[in-house]
PyMOL Python script that loads the backbone (N, CA, C, O; Angstrom):
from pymol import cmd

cmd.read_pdbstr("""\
ATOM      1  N   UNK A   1       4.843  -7.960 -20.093  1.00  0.00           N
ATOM      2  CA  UNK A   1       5.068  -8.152 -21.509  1.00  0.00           C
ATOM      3  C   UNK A   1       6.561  -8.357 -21.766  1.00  0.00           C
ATOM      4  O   UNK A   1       7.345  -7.784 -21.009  1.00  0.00           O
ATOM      5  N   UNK A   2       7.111  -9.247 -22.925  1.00  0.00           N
ATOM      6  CA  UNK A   2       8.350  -9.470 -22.987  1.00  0.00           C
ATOM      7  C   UNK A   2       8.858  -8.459 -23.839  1.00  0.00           C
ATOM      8  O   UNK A   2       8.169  -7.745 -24.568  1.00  0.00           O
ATOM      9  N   UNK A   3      10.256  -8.422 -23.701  1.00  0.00           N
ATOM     10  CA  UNK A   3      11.072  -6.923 -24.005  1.00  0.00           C
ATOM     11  C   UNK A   3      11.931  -7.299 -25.288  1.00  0.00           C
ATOM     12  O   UNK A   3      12.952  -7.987 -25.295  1.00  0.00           O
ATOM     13  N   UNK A   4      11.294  -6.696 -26.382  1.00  0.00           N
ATOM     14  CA  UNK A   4      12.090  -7.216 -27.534  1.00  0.00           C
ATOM     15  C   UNK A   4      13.877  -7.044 -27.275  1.00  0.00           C
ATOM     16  O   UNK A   4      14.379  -6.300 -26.433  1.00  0.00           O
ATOM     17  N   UNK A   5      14.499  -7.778 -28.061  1.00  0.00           N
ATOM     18  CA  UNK A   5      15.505  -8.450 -27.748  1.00  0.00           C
ATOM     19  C   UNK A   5      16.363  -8.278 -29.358  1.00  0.00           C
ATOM     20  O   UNK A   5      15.623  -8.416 -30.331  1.00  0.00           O
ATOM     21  N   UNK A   6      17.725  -8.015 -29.626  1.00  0.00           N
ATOM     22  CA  UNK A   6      18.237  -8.323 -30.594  1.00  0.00           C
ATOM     23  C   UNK A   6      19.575  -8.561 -30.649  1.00  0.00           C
ATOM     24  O   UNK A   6      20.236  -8.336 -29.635  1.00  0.00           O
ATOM     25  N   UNK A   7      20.084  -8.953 -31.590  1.00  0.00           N
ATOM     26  CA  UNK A   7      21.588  -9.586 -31.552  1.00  0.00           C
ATOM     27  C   UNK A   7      22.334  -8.629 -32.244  1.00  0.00           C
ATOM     28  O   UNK A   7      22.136  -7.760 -33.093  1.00  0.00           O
ATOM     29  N   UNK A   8      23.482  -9.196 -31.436  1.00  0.00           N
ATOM     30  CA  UNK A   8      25.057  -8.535 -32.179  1.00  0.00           C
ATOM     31  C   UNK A   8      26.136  -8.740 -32.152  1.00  0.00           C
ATOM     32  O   UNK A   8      26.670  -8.649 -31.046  1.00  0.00           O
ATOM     33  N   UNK A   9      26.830  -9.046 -33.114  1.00  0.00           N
ATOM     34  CA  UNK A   9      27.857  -9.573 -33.344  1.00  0.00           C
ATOM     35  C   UNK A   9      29.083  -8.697 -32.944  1.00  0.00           C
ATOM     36  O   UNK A   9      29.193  -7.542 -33.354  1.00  0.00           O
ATOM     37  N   UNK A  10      30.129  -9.370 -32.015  1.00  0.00           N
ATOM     38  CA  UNK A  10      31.027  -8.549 -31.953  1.00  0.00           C
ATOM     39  C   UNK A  10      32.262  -9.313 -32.095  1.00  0.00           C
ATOM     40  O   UNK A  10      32.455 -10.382 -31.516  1.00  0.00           O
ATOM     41  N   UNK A  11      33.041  -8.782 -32.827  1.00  0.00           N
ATOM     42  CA  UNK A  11      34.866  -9.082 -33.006  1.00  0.00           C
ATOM     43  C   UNK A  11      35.625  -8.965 -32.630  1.00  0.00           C
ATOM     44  O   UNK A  11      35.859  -7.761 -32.732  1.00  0.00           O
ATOM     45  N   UNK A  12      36.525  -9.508 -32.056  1.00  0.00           N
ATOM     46  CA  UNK A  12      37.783  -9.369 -30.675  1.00  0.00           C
ATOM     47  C   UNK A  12      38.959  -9.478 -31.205  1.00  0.00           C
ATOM     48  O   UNK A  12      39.175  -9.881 -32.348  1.00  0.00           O
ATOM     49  N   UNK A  13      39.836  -9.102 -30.350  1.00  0.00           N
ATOM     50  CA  UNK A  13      41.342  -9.658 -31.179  1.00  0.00           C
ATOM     51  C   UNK A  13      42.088 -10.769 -30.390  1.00  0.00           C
ATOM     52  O   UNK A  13      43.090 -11.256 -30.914  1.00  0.00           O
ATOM     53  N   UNK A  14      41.591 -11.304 -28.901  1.00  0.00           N
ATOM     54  CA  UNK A  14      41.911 -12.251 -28.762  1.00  0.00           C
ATOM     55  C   UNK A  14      40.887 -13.026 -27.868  1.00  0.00           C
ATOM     56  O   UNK A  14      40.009 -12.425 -27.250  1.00  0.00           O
ATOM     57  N   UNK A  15      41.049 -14.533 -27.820  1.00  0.00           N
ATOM     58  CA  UNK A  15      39.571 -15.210 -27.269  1.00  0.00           C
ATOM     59  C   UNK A  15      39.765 -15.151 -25.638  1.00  0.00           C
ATOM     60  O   UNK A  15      38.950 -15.828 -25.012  1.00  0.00           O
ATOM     61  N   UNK A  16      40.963 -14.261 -24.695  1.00  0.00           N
ATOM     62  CA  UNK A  16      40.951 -14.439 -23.458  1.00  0.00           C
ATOM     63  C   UNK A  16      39.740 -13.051 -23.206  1.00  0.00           C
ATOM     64  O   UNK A  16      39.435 -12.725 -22.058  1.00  0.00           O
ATOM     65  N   UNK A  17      39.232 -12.443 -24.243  1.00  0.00           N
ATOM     66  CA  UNK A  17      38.033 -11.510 -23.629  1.00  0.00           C
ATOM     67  C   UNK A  17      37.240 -11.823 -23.992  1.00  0.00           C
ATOM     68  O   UNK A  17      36.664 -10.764 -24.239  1.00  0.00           O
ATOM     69  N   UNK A  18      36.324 -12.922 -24.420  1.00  0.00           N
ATOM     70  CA  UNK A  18      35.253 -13.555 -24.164  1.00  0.00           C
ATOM     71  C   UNK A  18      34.580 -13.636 -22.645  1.00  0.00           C
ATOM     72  O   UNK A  18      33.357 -13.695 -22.522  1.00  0.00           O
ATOM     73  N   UNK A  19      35.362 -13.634 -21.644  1.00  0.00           N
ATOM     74  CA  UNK A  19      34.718 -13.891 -20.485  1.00  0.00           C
ATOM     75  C   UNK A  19      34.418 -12.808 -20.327  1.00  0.00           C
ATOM     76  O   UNK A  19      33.194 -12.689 -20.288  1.00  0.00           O
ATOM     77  N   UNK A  20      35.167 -11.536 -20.162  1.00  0.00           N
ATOM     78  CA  UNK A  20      34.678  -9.859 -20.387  1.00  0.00           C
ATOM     79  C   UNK A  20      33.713  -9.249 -20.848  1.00  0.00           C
ATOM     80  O   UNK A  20      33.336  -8.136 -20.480  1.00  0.00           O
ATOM     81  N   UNK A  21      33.030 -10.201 -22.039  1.00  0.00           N
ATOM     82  CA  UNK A  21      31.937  -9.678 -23.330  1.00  0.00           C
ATOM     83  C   UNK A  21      30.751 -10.278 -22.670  1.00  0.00           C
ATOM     84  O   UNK A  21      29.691  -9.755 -23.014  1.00  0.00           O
ATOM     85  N   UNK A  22      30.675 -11.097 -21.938  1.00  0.00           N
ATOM     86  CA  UNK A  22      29.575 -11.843 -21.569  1.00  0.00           C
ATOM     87  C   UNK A  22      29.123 -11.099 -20.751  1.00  0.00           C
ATOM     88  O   UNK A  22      28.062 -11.682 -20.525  1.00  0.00           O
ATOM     89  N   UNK A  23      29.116 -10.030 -19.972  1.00  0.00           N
ATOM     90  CA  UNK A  23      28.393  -9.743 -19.123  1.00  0.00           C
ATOM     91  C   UNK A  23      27.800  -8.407 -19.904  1.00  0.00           C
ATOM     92  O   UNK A  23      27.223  -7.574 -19.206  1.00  0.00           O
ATOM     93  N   UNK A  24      27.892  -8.234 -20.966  1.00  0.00           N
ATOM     94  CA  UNK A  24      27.615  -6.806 -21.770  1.00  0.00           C
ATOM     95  C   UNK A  24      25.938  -7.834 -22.699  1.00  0.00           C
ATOM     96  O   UNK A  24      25.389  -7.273 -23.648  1.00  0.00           O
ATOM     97  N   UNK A  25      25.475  -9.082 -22.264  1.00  0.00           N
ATOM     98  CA  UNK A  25      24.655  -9.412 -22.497  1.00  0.00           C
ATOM     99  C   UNK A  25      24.110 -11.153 -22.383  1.00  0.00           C
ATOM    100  O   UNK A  25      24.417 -11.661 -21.305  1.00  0.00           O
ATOM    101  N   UNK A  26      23.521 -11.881 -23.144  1.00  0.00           N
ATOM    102  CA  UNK A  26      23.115 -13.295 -23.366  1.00  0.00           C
ATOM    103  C   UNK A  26      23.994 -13.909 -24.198  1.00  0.00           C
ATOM    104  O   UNK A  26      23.633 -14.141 -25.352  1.00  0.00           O
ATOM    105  N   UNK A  27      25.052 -14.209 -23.839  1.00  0.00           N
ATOM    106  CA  UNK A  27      26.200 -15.029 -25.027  1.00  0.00           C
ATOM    107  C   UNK A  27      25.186 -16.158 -26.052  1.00  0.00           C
ATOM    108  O   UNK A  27      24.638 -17.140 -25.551  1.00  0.00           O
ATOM    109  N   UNK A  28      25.113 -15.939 -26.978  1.00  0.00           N
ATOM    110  CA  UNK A  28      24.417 -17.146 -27.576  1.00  0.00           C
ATOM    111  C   UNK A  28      25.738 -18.399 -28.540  1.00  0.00           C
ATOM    112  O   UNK A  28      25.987 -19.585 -28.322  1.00  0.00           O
ATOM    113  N   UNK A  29      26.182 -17.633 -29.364  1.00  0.00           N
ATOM    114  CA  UNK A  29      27.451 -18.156 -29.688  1.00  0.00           C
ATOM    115  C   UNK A  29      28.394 -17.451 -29.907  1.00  0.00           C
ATOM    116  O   UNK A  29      28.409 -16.247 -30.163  1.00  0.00           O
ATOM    117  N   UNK A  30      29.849 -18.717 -29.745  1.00  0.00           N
ATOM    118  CA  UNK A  30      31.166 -18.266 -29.917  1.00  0.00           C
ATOM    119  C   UNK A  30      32.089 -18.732 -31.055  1.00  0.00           C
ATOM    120  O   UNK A  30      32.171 -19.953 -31.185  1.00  0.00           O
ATOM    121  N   UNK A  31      32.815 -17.947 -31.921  1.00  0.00           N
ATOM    122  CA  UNK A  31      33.737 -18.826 -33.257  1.00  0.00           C
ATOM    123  C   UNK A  31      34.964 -18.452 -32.530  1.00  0.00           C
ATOM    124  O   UNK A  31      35.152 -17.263 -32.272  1.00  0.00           O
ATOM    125  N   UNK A  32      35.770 -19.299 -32.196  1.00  0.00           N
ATOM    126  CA  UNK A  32      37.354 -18.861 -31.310  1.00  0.00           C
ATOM    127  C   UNK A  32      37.764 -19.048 -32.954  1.00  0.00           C
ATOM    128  O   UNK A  32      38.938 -19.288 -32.674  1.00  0.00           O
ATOM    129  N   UNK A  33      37.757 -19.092 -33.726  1.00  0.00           N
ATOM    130  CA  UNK A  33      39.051 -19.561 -34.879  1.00  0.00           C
ATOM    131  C   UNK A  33      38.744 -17.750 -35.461  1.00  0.00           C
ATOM    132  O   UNK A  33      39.666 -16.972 -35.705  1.00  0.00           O
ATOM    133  N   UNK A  34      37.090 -17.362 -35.596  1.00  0.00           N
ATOM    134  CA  UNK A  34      36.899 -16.530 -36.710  1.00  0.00           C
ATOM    135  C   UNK A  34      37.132 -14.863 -35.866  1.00  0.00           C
ATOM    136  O   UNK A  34      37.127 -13.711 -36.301  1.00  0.00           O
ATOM    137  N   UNK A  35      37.355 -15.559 -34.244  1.00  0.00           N
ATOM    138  CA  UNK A  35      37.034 -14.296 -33.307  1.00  0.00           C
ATOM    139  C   UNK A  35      35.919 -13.665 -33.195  1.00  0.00           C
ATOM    140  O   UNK A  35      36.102 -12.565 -32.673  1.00  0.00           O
ATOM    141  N   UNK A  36      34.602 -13.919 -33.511  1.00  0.00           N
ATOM    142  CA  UNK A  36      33.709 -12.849 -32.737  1.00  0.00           C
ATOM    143  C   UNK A  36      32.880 -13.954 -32.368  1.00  0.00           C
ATOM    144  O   UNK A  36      32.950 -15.176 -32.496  1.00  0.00           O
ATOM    145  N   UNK A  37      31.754 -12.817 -31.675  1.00  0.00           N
ATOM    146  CA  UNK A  37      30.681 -13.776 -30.760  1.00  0.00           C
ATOM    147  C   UNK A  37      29.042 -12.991 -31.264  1.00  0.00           C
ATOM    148  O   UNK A  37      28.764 -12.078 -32.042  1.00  0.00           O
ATOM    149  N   UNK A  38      28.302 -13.802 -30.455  1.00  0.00           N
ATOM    150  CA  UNK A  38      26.762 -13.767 -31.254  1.00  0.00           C
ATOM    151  C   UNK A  38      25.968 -13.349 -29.927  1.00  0.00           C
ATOM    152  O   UNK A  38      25.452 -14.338 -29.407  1.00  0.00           O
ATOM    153  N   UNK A  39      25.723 -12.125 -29.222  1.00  0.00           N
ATOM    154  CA  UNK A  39      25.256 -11.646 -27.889  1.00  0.00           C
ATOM    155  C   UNK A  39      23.829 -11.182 -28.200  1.00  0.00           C
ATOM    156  O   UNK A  39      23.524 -10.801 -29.330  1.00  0.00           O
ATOM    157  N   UNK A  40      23.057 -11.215 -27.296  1.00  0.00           N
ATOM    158  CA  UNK A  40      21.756 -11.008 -27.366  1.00  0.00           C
ATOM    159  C   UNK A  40      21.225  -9.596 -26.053  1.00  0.00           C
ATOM    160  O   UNK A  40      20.969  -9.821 -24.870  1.00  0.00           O
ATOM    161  N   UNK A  41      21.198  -8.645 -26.527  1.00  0.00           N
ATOM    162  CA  UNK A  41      20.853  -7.437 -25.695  1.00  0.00           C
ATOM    163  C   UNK A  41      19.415  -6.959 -25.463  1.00  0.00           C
ATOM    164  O   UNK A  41      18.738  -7.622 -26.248  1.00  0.00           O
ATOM    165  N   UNK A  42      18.804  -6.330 -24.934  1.00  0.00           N
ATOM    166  CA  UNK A  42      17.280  -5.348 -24.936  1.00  0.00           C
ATOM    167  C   UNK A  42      17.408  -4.225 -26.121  1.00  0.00           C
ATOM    168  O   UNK A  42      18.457  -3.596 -26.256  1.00  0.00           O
ATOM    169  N   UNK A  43      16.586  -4.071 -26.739  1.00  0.00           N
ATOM    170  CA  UNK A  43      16.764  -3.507 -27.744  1.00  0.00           C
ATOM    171  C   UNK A  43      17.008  -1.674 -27.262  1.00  0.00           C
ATOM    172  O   UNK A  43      17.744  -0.850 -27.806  1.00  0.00           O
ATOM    173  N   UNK A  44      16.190  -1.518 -26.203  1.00  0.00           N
ATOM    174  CA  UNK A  44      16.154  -0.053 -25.613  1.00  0.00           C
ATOM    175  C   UNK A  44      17.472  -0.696 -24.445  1.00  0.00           C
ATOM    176  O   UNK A  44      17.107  -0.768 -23.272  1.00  0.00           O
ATOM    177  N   UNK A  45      18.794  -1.098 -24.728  1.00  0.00           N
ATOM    178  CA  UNK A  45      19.887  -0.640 -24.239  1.00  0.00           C
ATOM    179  C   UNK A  45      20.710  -1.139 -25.228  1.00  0.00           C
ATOM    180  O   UNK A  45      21.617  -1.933 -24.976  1.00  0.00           O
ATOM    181  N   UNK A  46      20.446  -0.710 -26.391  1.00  0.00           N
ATOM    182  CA  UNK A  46      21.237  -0.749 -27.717  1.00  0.00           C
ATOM    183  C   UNK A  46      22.325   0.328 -27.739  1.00  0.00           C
ATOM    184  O   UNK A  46      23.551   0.343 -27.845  1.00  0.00           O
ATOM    185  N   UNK A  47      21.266   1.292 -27.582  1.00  0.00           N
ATOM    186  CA  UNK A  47      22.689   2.674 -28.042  1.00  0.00           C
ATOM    187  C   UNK A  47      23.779   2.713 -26.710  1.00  0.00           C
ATOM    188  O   UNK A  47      24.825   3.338 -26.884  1.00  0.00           O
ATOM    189  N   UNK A  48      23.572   2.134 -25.547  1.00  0.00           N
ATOM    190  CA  UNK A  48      24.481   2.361 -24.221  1.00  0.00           C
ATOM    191  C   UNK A  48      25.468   1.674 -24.653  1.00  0.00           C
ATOM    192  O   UNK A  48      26.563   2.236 -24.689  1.00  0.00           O
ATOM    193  N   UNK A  49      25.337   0.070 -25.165  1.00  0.00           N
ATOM    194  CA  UNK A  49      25.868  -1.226 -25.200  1.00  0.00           C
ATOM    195  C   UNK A  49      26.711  -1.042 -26.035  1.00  0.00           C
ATOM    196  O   UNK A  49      27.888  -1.168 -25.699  1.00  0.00           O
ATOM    197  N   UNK A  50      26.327  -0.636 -27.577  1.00  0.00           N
ATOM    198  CA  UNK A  50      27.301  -0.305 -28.450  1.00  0.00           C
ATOM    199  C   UNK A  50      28.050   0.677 -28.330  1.00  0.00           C
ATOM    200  O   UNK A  50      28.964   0.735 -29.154  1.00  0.00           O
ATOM    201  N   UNK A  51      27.954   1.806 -27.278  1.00  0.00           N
ATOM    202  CA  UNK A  51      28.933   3.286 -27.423  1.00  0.00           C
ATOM    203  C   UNK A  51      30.080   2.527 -26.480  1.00  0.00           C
ATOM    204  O   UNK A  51      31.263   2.692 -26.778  1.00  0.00           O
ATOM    205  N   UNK A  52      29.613   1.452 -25.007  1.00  0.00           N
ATOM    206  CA  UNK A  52      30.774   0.971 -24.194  1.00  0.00           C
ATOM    207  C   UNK A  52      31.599  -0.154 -24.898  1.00  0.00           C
ATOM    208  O   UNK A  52      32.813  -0.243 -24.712  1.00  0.00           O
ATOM    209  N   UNK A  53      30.837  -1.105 -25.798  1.00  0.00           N
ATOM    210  CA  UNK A  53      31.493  -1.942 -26.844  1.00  0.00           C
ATOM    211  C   UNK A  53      32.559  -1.387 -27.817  1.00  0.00           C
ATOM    212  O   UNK A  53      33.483  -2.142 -28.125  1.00  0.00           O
ATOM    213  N   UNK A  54      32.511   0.019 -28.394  1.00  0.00           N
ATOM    214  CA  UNK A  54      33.219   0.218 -29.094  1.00  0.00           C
ATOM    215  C   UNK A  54      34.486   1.008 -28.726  1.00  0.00           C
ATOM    216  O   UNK A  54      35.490   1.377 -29.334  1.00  0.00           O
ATOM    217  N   UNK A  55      33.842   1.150 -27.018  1.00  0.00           N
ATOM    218  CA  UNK A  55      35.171   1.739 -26.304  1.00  0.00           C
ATOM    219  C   UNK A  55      36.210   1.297 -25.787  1.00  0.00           C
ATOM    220  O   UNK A  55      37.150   1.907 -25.277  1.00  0.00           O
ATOM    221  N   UNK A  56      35.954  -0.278 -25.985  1.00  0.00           N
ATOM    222  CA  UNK A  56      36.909  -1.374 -25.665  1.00  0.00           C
ATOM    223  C   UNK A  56      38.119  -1.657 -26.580  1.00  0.00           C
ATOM    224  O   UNK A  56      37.996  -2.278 -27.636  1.00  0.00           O
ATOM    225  N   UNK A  57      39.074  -1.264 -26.211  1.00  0.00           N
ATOM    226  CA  UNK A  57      40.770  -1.655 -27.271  1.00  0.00           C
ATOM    227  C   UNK A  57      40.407  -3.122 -27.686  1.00  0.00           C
ATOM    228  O   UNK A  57      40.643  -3.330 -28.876  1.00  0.00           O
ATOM    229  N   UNK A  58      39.972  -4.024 -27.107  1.00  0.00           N
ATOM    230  CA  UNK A  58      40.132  -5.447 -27.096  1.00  0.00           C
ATOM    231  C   UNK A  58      39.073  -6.044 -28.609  1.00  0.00           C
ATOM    232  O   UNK A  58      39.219  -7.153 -29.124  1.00  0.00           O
ATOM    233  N   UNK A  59      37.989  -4.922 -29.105  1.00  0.00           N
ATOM    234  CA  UNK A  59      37.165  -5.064 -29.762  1.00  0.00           C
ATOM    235  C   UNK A  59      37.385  -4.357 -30.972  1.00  0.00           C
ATOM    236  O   UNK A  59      37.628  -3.155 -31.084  1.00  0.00           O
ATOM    237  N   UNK A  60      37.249  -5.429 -32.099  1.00  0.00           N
ATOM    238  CA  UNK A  60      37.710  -4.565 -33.289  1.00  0.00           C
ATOM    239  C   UNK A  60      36.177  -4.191 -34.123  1.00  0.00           C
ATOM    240  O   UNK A  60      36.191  -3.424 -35.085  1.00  0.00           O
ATOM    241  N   UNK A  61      35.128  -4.707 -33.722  1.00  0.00           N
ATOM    242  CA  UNK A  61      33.881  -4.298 -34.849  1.00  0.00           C
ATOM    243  C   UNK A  61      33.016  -4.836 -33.921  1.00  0.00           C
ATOM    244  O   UNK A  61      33.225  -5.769 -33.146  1.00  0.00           O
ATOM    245  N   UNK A  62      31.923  -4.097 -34.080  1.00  0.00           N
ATOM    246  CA  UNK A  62      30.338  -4.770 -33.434  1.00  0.00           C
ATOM    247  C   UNK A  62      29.391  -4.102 -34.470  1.00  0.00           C
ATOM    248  O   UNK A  62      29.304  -2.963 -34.931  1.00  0.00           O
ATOM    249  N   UNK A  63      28.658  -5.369 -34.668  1.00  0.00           N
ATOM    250  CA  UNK A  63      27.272  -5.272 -35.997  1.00  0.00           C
ATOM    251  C   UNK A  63      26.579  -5.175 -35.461  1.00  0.00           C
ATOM    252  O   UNK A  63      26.845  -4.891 -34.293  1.00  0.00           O
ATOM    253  N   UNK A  64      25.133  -5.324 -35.851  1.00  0.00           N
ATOM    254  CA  UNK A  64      23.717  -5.654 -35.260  1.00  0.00           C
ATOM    255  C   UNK A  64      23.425  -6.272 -35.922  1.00  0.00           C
ATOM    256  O   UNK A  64      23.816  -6.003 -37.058  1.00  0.00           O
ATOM    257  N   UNK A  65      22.704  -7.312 -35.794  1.00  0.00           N
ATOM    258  CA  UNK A  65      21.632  -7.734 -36.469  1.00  0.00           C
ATOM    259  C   UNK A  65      20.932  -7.564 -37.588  1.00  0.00           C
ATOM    260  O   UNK A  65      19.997  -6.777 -37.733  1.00  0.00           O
ATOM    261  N   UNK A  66      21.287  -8.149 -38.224  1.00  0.00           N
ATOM    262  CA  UNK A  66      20.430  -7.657 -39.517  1.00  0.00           C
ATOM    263  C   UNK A  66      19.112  -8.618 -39.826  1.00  0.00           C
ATOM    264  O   UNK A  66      18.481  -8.354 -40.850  1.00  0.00           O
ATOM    265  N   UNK A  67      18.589  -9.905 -38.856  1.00  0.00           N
ATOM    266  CA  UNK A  67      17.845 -10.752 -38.898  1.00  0.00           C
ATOM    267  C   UNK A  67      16.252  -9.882 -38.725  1.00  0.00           C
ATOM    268  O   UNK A  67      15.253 -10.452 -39.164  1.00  0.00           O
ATOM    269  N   UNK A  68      16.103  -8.424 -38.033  1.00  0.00           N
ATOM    270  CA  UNK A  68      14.573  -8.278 -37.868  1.00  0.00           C
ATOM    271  C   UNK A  68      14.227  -8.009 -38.947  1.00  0.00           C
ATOM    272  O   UNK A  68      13.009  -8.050 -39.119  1.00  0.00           O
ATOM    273  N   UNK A  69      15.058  -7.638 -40.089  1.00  0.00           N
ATOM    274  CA  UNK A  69      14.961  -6.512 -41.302  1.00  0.00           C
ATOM    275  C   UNK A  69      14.500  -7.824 -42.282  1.00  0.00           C
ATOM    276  O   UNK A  69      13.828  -7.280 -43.159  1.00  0.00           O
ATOM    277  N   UNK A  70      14.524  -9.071 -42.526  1.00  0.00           N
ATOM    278  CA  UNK A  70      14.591 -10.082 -43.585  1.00  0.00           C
ATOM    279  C   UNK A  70      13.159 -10.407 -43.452  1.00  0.00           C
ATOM    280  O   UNK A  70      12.527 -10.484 -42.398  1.00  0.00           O
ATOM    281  N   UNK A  71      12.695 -10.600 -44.735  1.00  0.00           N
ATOM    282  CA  UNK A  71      11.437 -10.968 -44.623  1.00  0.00           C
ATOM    283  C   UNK A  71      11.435 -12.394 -44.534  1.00  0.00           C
ATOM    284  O   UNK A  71      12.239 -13.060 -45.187  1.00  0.00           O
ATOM    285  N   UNK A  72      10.070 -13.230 -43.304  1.00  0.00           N
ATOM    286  CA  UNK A  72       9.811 -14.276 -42.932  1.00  0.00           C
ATOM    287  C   UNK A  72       8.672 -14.454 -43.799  1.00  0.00           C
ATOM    288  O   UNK A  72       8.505 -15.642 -44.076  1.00  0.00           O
ATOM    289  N   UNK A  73       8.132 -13.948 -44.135  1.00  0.00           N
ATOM    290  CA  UNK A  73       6.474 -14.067 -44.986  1.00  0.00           C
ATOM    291  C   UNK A  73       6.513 -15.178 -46.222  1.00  0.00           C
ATOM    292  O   UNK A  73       7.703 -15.489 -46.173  1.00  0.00           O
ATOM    293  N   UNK A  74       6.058 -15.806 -47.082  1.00  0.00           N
ATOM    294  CA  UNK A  74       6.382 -16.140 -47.977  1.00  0.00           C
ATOM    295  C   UNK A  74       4.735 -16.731 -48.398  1.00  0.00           C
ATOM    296  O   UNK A  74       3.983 -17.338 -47.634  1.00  0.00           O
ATOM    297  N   UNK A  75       4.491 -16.391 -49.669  1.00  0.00           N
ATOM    298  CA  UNK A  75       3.471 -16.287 -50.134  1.00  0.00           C
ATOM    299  C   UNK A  75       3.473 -17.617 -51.381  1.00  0.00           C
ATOM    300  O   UNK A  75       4.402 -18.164 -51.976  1.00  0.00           O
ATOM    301  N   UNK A  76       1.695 -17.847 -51.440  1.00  0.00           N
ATOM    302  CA  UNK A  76       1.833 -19.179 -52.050  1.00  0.00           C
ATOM    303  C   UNK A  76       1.240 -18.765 -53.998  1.00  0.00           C
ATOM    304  O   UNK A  76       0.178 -18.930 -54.597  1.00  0.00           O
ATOM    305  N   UNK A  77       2.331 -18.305 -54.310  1.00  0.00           N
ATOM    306  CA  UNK A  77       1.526 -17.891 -55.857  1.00  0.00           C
ATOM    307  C   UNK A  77       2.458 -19.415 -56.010  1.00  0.00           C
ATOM    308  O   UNK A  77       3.089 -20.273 -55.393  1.00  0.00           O
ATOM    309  N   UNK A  78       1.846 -18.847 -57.695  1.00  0.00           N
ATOM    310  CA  UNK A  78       1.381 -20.220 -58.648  1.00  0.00           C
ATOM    311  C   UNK A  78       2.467 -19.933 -60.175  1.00  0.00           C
ATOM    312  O   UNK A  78       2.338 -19.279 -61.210  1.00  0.00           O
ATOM    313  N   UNK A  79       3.529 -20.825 -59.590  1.00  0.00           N
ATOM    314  CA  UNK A  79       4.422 -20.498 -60.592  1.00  0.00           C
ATOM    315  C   UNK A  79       4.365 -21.889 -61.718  1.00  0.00           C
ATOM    316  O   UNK A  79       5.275 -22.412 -62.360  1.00  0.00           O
ATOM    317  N   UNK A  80       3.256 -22.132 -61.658  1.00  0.00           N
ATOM    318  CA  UNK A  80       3.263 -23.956 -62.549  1.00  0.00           C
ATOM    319  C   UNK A  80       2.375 -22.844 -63.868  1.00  0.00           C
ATOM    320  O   UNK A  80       2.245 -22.925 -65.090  1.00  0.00           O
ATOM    321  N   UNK A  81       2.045 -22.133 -63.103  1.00  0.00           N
ATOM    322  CA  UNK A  81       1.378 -22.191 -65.044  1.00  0.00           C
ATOM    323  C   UNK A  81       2.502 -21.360 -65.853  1.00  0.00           C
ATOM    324  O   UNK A  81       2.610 -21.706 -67.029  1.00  0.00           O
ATOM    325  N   UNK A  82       3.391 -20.281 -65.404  1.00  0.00           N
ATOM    326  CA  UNK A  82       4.045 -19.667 -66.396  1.00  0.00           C
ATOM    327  C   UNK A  82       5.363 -20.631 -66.354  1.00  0.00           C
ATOM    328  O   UNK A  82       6.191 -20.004 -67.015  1.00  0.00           O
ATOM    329  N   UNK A  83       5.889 -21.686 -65.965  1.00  0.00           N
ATOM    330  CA  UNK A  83       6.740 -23.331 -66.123  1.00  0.00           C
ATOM    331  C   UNK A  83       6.227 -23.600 -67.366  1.00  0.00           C
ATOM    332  O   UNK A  83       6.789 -23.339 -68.430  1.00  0.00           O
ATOM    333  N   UNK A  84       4.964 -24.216 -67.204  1.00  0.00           N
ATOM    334  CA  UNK A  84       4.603 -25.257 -68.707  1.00  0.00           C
ATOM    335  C   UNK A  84       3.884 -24.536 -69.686  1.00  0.00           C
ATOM    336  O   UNK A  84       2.910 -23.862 -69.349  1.00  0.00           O
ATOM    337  N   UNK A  85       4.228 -24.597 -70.766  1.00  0.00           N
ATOM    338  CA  UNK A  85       3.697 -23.926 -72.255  1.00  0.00           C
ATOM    339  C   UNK A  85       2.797 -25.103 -72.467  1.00  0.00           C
ATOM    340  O   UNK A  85       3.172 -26.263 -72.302  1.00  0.00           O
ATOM    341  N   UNK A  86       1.174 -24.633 -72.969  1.00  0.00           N
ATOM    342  CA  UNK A  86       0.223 -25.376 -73.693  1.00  0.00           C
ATOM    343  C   UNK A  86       0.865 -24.991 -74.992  1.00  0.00           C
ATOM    344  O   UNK A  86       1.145 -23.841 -75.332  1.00  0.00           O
ATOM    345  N   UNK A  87       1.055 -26.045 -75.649  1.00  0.00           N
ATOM    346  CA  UNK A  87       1.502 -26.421 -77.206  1.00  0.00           C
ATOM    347  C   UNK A  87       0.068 -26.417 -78.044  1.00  0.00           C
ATOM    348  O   UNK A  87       0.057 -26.664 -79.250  1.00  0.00           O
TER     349      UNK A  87
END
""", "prot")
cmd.dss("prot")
cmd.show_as("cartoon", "prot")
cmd.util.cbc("prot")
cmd.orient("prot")
């Protein structure tokens, strides 16, 4: 079975530790102008990843993900009748 998976954003203070950050997971993307990167971890080695991430001088912030929390659902009501007034 596949092993849920989630992202996290982390912020650097300079782009020569990018090559450093990559092995702390799945690099998905990089902003060199904005400094951080977009890494993809196992969700059950979350709490390891972030306690050694934040022990790094080189790292100024690491987020998570906030993408599992958003709802994908979207439901088909019927917004045409309260739009048009019968006169």
């Amino acid at each position: 079975m596949l092993e849920k998976r989630i992202g996290i954003y982390i912020y650097f203070k300079q782009n020569k530790f990018i090559r450093q950050l990559k092995r702390y997971g799945h690099l998905i993307y990089v902003n060199k102008e904005k400094k951080y990167l977009l890494l993809y971890i196992y969700e059950s080695d979350l709490p390891q990843t972030m306690e050694a991430l934040n022990g790094l001088k080189y790292v100024s912030d690491v987020l998570v993900s906030e993408y599992p929390n958003i709802k994908r659902e979207y439901g088909t009501e019927n917004f045409e009748s309260k739009d048009y007034r019968v006169i």
